[in-house]
N, CA, C and O atoms as CSV, one atom per row, in Angstrom:
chain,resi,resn,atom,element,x,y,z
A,1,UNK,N,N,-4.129,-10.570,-5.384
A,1,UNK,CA,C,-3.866,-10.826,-3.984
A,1,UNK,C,C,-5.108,-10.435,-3.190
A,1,UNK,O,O,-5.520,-9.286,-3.351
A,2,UNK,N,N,-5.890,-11.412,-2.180
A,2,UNK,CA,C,-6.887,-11.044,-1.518
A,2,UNK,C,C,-6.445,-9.619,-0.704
A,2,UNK,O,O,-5.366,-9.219,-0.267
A,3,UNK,N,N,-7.748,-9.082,-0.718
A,3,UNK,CA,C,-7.426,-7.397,0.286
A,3,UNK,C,C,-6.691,-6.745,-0.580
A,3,UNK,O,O,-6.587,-5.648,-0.031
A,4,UNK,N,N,-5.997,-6.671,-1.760
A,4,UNK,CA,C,-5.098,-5.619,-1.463
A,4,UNK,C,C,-6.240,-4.154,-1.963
A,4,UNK,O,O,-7.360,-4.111,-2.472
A,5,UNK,N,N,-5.538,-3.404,-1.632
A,5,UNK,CA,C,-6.502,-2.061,-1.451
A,5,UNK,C,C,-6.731,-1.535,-3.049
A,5,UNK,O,O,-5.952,-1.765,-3.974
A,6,UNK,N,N,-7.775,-0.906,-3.122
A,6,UNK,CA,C,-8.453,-0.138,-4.231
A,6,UNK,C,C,-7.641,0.635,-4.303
A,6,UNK,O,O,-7.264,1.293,-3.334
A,7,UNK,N,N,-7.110,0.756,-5.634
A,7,UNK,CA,C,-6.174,1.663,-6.190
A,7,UNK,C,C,-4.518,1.698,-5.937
A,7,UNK,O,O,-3.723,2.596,-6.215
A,8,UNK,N,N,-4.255,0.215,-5.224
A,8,UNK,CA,C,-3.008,0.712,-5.499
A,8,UNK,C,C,-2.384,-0.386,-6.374
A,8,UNK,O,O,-3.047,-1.375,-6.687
A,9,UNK,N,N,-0.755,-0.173,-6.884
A,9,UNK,CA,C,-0.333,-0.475,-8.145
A,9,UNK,C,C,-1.025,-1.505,-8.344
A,9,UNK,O,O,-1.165,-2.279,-7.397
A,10,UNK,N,N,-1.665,-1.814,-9.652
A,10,UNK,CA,C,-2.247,-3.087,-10.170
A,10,UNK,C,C,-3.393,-3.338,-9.653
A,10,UNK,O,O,-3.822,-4.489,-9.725
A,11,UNK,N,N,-4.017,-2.501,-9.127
A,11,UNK,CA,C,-5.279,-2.953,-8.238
A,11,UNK,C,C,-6.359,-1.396,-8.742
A,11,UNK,O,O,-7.297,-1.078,-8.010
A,12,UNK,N,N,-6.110,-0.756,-9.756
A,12,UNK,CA,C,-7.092,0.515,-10.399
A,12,UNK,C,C,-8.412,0.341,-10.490
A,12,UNK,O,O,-8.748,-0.656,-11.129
A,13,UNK,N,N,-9.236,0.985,-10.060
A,13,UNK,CA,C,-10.590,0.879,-10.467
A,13,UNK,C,C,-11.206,2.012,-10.556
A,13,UNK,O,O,-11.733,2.569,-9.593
A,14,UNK,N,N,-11.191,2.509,-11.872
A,14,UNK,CA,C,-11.442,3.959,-11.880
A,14,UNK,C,C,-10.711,5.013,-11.520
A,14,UNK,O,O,-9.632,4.929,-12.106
A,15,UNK,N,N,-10.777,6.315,-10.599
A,15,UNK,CA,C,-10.301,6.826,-10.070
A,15,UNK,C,C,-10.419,6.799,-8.567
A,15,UNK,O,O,-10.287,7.774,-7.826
A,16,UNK,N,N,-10.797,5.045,-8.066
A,16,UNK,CA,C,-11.022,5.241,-6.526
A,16,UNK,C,C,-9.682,4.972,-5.912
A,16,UNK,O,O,-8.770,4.423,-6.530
A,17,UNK,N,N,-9.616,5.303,-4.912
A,17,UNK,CA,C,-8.200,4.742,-4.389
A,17,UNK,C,C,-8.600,4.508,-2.395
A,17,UNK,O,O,-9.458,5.066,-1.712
A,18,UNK,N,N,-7.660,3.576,-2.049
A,18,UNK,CA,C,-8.053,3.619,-0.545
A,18,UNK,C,C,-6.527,3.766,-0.042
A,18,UNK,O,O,-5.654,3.183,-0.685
A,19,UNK,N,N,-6.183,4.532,1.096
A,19,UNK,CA,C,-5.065,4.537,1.754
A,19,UNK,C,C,-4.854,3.202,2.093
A,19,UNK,O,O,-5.772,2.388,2.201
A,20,UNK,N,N,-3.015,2.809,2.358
A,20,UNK,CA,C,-2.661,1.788,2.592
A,20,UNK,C,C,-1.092,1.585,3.331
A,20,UNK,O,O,-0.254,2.398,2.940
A,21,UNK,N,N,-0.717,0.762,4.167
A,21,UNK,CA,C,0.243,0.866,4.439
A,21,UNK,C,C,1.787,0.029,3.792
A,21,UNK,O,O,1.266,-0.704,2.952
A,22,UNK,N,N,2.595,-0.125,3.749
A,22,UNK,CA,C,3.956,-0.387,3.303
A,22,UNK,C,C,4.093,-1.430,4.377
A,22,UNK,O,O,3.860,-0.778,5.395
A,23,UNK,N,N,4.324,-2.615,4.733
A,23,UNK,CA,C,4.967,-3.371,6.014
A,23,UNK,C,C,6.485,-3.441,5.541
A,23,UNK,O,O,6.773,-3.175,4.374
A,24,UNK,N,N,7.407,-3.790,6.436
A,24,UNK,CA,C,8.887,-4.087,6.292
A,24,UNK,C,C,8.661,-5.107,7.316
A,24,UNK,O,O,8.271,-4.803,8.443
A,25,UNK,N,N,8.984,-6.753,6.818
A,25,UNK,CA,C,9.243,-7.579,7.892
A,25,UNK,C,C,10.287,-8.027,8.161
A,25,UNK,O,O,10.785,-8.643,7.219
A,26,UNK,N,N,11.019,-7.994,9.277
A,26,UNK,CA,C,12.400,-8.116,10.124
A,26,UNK,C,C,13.211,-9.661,9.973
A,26,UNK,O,O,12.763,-10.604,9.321
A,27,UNK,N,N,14.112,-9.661,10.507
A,27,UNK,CA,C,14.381,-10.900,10.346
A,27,UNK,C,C,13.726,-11.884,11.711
A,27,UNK,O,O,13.714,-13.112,11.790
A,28,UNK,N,N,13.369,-11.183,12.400
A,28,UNK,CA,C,12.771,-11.536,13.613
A,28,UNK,C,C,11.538,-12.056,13.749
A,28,UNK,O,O,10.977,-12.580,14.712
A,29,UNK,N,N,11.067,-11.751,12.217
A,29,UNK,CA,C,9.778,-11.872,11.820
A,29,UNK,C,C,8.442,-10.754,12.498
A,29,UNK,O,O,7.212,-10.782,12.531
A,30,UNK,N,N,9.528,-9.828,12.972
A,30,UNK,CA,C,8.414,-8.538,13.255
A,30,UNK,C,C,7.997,-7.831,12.018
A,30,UNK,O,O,8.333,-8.245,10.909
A,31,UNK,N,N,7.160,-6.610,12.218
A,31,UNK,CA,C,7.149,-6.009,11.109
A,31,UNK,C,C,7.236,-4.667,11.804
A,31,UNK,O,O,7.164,-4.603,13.031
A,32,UNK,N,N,7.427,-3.320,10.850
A,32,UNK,CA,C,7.132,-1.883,10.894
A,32,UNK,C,C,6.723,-1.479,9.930
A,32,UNK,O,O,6.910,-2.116,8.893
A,33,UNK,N,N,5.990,-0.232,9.923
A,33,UNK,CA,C,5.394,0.163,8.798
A,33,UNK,C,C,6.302,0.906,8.457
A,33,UNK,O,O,6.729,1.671,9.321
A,34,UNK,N,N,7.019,0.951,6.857
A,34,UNK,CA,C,7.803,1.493,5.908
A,34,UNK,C,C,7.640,2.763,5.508
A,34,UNK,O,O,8.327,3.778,5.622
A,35,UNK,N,N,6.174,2.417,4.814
A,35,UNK,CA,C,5.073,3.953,4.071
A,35,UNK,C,C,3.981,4.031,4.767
A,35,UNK,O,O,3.766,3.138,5.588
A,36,UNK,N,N,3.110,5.028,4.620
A,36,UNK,CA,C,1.925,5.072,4.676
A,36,UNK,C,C,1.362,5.861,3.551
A,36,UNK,O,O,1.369,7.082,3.709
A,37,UNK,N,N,0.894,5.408,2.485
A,37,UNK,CA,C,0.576,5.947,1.262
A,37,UNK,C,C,-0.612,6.263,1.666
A,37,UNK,O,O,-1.342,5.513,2.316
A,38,UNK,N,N,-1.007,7.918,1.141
A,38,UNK,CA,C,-2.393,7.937,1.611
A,38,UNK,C,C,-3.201,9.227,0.762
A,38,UNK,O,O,-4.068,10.042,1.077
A,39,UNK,N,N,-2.425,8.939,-0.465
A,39,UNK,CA,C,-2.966,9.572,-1.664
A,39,UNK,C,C,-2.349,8.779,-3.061
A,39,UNK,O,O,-1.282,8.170,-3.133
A,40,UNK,N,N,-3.250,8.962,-4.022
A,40,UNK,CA,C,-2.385,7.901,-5.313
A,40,UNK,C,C,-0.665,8.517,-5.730
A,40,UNK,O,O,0.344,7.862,-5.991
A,41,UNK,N,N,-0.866,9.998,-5.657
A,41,UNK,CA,C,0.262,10.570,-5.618
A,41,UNK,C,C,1.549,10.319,-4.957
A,41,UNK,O,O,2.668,10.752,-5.233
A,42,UNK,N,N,1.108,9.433,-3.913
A,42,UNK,CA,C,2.294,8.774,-2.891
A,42,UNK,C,C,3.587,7.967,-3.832
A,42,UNK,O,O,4.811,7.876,-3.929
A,43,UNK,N,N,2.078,7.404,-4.508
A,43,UNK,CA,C,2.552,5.575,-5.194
A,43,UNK,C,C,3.280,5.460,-6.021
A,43,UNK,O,O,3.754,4.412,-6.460
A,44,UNK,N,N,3.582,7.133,-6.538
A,44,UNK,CA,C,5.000,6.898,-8.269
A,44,UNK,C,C,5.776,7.835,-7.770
A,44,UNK,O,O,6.215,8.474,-8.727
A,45,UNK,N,N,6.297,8.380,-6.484
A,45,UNK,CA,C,7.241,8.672,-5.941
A,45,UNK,C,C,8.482,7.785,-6.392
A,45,UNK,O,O,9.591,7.977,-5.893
């Protein structure tokens, strides 16, 4: 998937990782942010 961030699931490169956010989109077609993962430790919660 274009963009998705360094290091998260399926996206490893080494031990780099970049913070990232979670969207939830509405039926309204809004969105909110869900997570904000912002260590790898977040990601196997």
């Amino acid at each position: 998937v274009p963009a998705m961030p360094v290091g998260s699931p399926g996206m490893e490169v080494d031990d780099r990782f970049m913070p990232y956010e979670v969207l939830l989109l509405k039926d309204d077609g809004s969105t909110e942010v869900y997570v904000r993962v912002t260590t790898p430790a977040q990601q196997y919660r």
